[in-house]
C-alpha positions as a Markdown table, in Angstrom:
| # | Residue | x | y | z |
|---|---|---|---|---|
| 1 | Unk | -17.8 | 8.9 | 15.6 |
| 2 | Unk | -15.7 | 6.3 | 17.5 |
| 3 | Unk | -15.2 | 4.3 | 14.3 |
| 4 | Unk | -13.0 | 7.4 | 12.9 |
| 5 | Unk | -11.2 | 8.3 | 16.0 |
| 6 | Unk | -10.1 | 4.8 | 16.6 |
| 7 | Unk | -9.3 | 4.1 | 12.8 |
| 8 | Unk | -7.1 | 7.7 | 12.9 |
| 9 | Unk | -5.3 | 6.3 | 15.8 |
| 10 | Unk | -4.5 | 3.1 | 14.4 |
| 11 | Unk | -3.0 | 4.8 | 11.1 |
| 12 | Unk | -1.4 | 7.2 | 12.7 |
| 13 | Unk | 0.2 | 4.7 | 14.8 |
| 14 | Unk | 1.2 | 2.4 | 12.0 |
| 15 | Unk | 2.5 | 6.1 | 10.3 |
| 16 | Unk | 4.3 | 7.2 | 13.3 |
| 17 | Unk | 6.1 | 3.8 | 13.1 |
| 18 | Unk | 7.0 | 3.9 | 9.8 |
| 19 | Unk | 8.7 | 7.6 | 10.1 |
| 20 | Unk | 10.6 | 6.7 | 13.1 |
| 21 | Unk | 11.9 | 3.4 | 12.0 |
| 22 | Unk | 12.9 | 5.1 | 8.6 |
| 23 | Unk | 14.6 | 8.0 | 10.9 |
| 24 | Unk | 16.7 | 5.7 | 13.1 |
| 25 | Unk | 17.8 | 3.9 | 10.0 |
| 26 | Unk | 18.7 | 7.3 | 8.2 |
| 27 | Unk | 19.9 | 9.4 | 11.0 |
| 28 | Unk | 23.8 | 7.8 | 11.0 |
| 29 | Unk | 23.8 | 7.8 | 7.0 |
| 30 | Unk | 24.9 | 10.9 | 5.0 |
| 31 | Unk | 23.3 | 14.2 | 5.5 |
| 32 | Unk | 21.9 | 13.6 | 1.6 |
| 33 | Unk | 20.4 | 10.2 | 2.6 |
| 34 | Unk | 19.0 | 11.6 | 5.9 |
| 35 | Unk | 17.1 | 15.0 | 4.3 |
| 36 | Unk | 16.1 | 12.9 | 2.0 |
| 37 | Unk | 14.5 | 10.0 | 4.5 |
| 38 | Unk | 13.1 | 13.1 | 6.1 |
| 39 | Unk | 11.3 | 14.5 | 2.9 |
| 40 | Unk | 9.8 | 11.8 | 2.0 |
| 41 | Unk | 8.2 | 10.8 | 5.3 |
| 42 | Unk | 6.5 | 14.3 | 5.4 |
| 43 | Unk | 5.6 | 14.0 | 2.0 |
| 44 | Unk | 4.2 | 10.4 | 2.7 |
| 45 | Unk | 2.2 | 11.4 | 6.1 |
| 46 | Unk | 0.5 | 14.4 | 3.7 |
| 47 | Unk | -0.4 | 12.7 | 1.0 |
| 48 | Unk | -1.8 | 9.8 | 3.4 |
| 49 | Unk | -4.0 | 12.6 | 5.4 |
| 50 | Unk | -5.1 | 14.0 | 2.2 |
| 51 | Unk | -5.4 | 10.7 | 0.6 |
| 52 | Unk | -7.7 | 9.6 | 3.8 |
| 53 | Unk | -9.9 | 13.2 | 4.2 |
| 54 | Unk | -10.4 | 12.4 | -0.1 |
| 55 | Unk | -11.6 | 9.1 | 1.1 |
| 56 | Unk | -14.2 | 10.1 | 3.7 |
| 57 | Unk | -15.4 | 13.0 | 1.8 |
| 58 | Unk | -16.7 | 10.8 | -0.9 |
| 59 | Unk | -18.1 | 8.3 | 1.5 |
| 60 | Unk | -20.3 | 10.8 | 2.2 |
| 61 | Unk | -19.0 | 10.7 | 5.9 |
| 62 | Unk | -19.2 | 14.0 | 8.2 |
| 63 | Unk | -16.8 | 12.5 | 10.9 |
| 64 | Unk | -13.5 | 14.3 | 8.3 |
| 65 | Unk | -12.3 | 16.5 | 11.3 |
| 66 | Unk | -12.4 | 13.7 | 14.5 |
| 67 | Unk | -10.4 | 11.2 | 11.8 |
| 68 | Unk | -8.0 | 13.7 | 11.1 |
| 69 | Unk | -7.3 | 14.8 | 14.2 |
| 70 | Unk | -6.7 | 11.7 | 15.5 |
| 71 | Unk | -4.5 | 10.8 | 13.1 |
| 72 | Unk | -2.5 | 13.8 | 12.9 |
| 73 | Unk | -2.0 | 13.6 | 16.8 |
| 74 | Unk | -1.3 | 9.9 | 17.0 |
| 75 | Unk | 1.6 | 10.6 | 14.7 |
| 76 | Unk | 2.7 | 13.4 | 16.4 |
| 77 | Unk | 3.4 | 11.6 | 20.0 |
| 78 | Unk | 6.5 | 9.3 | 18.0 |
| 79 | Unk | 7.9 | 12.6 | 17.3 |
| 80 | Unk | 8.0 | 13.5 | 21.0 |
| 81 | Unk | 10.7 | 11.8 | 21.9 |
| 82 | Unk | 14.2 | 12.6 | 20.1 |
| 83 | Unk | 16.2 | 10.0 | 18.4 |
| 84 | Unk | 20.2 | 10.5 | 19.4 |
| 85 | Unk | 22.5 | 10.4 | 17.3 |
| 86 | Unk | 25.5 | 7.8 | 17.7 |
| 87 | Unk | 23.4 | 6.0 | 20.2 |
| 88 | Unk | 23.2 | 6.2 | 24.1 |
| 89 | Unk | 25.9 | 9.1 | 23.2 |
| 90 | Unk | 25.1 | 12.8 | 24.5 |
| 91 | Unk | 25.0 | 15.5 | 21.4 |
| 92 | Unk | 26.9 | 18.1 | 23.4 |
């Protein structure tokens, strides 16, 4: 059961990295470039959790809901922290 929770936090790391990275880059751009970014990144973190749950199902694997969890909660702590706008600049 390890195995899963480990491997869910490692790809939800390496997804948590690629949405912020992809949101800093975006978040300056036009508000059609940035919805956009944005779109696609939830679009890519469900199709990976579905895409990984598919996997494990027909691995035969019972440890779906600790993997998943992890994963989804790994990815979740890069969204904790807001990324400003214009820089160290205050939105107010």
């Amino acid at each position: 059961m390890f195995n899963y929770i480990l491997t869910g936090i490692v790809f939800g790391v390496f997804n948590g990295l690629i949405s912020r990275i992809s949101l800093k880059f975006a978040i300056n751009k036009s508000d059609k470039i940035f919805y956009s970014v944005w779109l696609l990144g939830i679009f890519y973190r469900l199709v990976f959790l579905v895409a990984a749950v598919v996997y494990l199902k027909y691995k035969n694997s019972i440890m779906i809901v600790p993997f998943a969890l992890s994963l989804i909660f790994s990815q979740f702590i890069f969204e904790l922290k807001p990324i400003k706008k214009n820089g160290p600049q205050r939105d107010s």
